[in-house]
C-alpha positions in Angstrom: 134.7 156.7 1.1 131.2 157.6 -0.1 131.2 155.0 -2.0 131.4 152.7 0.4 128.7 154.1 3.2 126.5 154.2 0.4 126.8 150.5 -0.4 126.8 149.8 3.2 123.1 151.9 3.3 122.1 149.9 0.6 123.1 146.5 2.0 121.7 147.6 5.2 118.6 148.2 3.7 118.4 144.6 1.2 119.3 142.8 4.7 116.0 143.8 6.4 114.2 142.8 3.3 115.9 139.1 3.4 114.7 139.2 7.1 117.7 140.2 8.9 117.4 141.6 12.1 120.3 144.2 12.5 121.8 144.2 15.2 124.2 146.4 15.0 126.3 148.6 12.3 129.6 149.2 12.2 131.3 147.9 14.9 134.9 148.8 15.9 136.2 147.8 19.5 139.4 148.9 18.2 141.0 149.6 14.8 139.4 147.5 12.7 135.6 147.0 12.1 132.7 144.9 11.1 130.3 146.8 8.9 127.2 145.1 10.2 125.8 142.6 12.5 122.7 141.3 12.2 120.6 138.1 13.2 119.1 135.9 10.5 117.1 132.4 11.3 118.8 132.0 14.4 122.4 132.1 13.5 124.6 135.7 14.2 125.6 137.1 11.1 129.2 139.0 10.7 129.0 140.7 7.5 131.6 142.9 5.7 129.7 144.8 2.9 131.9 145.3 -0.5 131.1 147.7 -3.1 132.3 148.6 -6.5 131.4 150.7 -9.6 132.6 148.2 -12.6 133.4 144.0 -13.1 136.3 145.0 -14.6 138.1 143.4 -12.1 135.9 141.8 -10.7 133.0 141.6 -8.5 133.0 143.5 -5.4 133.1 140.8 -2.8 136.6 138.8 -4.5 138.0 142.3 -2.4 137.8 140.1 0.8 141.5 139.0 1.8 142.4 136.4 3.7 144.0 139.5 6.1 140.4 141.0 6.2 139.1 138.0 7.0 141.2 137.0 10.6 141.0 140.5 10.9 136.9 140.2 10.9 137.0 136.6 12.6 139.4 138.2 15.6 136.7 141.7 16.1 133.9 139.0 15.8 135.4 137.1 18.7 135.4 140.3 20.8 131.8 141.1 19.8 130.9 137.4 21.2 132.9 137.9 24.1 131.9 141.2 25.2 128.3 140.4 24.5 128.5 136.9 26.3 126.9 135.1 23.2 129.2 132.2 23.3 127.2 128.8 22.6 125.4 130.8 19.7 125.5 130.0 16.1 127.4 132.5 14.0 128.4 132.5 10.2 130.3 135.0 7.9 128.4 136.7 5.1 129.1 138.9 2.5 127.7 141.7 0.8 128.8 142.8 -2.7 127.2 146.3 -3.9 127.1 146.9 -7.9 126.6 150.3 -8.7 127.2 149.9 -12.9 126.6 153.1 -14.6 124.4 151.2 -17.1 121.6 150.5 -14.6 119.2 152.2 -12.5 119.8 149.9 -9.1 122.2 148.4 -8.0 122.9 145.1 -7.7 123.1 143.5 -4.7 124.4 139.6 -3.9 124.5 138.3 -0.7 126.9 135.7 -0.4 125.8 133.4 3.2 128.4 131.2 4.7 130.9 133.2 3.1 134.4 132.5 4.9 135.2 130.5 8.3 138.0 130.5 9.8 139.5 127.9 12.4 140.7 128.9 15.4 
């Protein structure tokens, strides 16, 4: 679990520098979560951060199911709801955290647009 509140720290902080404004961090209305929300050009962001020590298999962010994602889709839906933000624009993003033991920093990718799903 470390692990992954330190990529969510680091993802946190590589948003800001892309311009992000963050709105919020981990949200949970119930059991599930969205790791953070932030506003970038307009458009609401709902992003789940992934993180991972190694490619071996794979990079961090092929971790996102279909199951995580109507999971993330249904908590954004309460997020918009609760905060009355309907007629905004909103988008999915990922985050995928690379710590490889080989490097100093991690590697960071930030995948925009990531999933939709229809209602």
């Amino acid at each position: 679990m470390a692990l992954g509140l330190e990529g969510e720290q680091v993802a946190y902080e590589f948003l800001k520098k892309q311009g992000y404004k963050i709105l919020q961090r981990n949200y949970r209305p119930g059991n599930t979560e969205i790791d953070i929300i932030g506003y970038d050009k307009g458009t609401i962001a709902f992003l789940e951060v992934k993180t991972g020590l190694s490619r071996r298999y794979g990079t961090p962010e092929i971790r996102v199911t279909e199951t995580k994602k109507r999971r993330i889709y249904k908590t954004a839906q309460e997020y918009i709801k609760e905060r009355r933000l309907s007629g905004q624009q909103f988008r999915f993003d990922v985050v995928s955290v690379l710590f490889d033991p080989g490097k100093d920093i991690p590697e960071v990718k930030l995948i925009k647009g990531a999933f939709s799903l229809k209602t």
